[in-house]
C-alpha angles and dihedrals in degrees: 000000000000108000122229098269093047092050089047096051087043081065102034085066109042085047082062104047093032107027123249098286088072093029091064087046082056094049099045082054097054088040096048114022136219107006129162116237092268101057088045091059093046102057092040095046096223132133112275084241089061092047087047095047092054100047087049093056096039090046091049092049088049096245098113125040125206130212145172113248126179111265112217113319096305118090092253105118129208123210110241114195118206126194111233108209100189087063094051099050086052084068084072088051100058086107088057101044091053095048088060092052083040090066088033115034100015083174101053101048101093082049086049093044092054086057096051095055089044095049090215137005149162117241120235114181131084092213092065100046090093087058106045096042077056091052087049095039080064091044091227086128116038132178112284111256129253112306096226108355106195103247120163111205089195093062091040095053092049090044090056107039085052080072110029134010099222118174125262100262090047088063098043087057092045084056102059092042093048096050079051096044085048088060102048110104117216118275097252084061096045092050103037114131133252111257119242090248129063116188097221104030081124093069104053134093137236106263124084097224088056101039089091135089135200087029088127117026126208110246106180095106095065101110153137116049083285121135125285099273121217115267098208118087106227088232082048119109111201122191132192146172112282103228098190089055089055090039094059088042092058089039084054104053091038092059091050091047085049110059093040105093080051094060124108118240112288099017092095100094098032086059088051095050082061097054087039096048097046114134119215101290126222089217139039099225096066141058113207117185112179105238090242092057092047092052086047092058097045091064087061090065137066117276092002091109088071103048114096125212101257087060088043095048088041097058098040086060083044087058095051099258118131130199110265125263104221089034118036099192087059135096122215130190120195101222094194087074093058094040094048091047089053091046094055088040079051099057094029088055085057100046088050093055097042098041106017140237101310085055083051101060099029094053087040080062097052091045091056086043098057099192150042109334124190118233092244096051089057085052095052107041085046100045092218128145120266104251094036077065100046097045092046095049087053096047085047084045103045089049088051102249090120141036123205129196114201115224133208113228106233094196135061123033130300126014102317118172146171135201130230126215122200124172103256111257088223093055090096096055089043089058099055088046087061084049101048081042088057106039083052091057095052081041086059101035090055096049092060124116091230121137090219096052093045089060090043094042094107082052087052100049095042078056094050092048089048091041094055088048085077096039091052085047087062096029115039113014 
């Protein structure tokens, strides 16, 4: 479920890349769900062309994904169309993912950066075909997925809840994931290469940002009250950016500059080799480097040529990274360690600056803990006096960090009582609500027309990237 902030911010940037008529079909989708173009029509009170013309753009740009469900108990079928958020705050991200082609595939990136701006295409030159399979080869494009993939809700509901009984937001949530999951195509089909010969190289020119075709479709026969058709020609064969592929990259990279200021005194560069040195991983939770790369890529650094390998090997296992299981002479780091550990420093940090050092440590306990903690066993393990405790567990509780259960003692005489503390499941959510809040806010500070903000607008922007550091830390790795 995507909170209020995130839905506002969603809107806040495709109005601003689309204008505000697709921008309100977006909204009425993450407010809403689900909806089939109809329905969509009726509670926005547009033409059914408007409506047509948005989707199209928002499905073309991979913000909105399409799918076949049942429609009442006969076999007819009606097209739903879902909005799909985590697309569209990767719109906010373009600058990033170049800059990682850029340091990777310095050649490719005009021929990345037209995509972007297309959403999706279909390339036409044979000229460009070196580039972009290299582009595959990395996985950072992929096929696009399956136009309208057939998925019931209904059977999928009735299916899960025979095996588990998850609570309504949690399938929600599954839903979205799993229409997702319907249209993705294997990995074999995402990542296949472009063939030698491309049927209309001749009639393309000579810009990258022009060698592509398909990139913006005609949509003016798209008539009649008719359902929404498919846009993609069966013989028609759509790319787009992978942004899983660019999300594990910057997840990566912000899990090396992390732990960095952490590191002892000569293990910089030994830290670095293993980055350098990562193959292309199965998952995006770990990070493997095979030890002989590593080592290739120490003599390349000052002072490398003289490590040997049982210093090498020594420190990587140090650092928390373990011979592979399947490769021995492989190293693998688990990255959700690092991640989980930044997300915690994240919120603590917070706590520390609205509420001050004695919440900090108070609410870190309750984190480790990781359950329900009595009042007296705070007091002790801080070492803080009684009421600075009381009166900081009611200002955490009242703003709905923590949660408390009152118990009834069942020894001793009278009424006794104690109270347990527990860190709140929905802190986290509430979290990235108070980041999407803020990241609207610098959005819509940027965009006004303010002599002042316009002279502080690099400072703005600089504000909004860091700012979305932390965002991407909660939401996408």
């Amino acid at each position: 479920m995507v909170s209020q902030h995130g839905i506002l911010l969603a809107v806040s940037i495709i109005s601003d890349h689309f204008g505000p008529l697709v921008s309100k079909v977006c909204r009425c989708l993450l407010r809403h769900g689900a909806l089939p173009l109809q329905e969509i029509v009726r509670r926005l009170e547009l033409s059914p062309g408007q409506v047509k013309n948005s989707l199209l753009v928002l499905i073309q740009h991979n913000c909105v994904q399409a799918f076949n469900a049942p429609r009442g108990s006969g076999d007819k079928t009606v097209t739903h169309y879902l909005a799909i958020f985590d697309n569209i705050l990767h719109r906010q991200r373009f600058s990033k993912f170049l800059s990682v082609i850029r340091a990777d595939i310095p050649e490719s990136e005009a021929l990345l950066e037209g995509l972007l701006q297309n959403g999706s295409i279909t390339p036409a030159r044979e000229e460009i075909r070196m580039n972009f399979n290299k582009l595959a080869f990395a996985h950072y494009v992929e096929h696009c997925p399956k136009p309208e993939p057939f998925f019931d809700p209904l059977v999928d509901e009735q299916s899960t809840s025979r095996k588990r009984a998850p609570k309504s937001v949690e399938i929600a949530l599954s839903i979205d994931k799993k229409v997702v999951n319907t249209a993705a195509l294997s990995d074999a089909e995402r990542f296949s290469e472009i063939p030698y010969i491309m049927e209309d190289a001749s009639n393309a020119n000579d810009s990258p940002h022009s060698s592509i075709s398909g990139a913006k479709r005609k949509h003016d026969a798209l008539e009649g009250d008719a359902e929404l058709d498919s846009t993609i020609a069966e013989n028609e064969v759509l790319w787009r950016a992978n942004f899983e592929k660019f999300t594990f990259c910057l997840k990566k990279k912000f899990c090396a500059d992390r732990k960095k200021p952490k590191l002892k005194v000569g293990t910089h560069p030994i830290w670095e080799a293993f980055f350098e040195a990562s193959l292309v991983e199965r998952d995006n939770n770990s990070v493997t480097s095979p030890i002989n790369a590593i080592m290739e890529r120490l003599r390349q650094k000052e002072g490398g040529t003289s490590m040997t390998l049982d210093h090498i090997t020594r420190v990587l296992e140090e650092l928390n990274c373990s011979p592979s299981s399947e490769d021995p002479d492989s190293f693998i780091l688990d990255l959700s360690r690092i991640v989980e550990a930044s997300r915690n420093e994240e919120i603590e940090s917070l706590v520390r600056k609205k509420y001050g050092q004695e919440a900090f440590t108070i609410f870190r306990l309750l984190v480790r803990e990781g359950g329900p903690v009595e009042t007296d066993k705070i007091i002790d393990t801080t070492i803080l006096d009684k009421q600075i405790v009381h009166g900081t567990l009611y200002k955490l509780w009242k703003d709905d960090y923590i949660d408390t259960e009152r118990i009834q003692s069942g020894t001793g005489t009278g009424n006794s009582q104690f109270f347990l503390w527990r860190v709140k499941n929905t802190f986290r959510e509430q979290f990235i609500d108070n980041l999407c809040h803020a990241a609207l806010n610098l959005r819509q500070m940027g965009s006004k027309d303010d002599t002042k903000l316009r002279n502080r607008k690099n400072i703005l922007i600089l504000a909004l990237t860091r700012h979305d550091d932390s965002l991407m830390l909660f939401q996408d790795f």
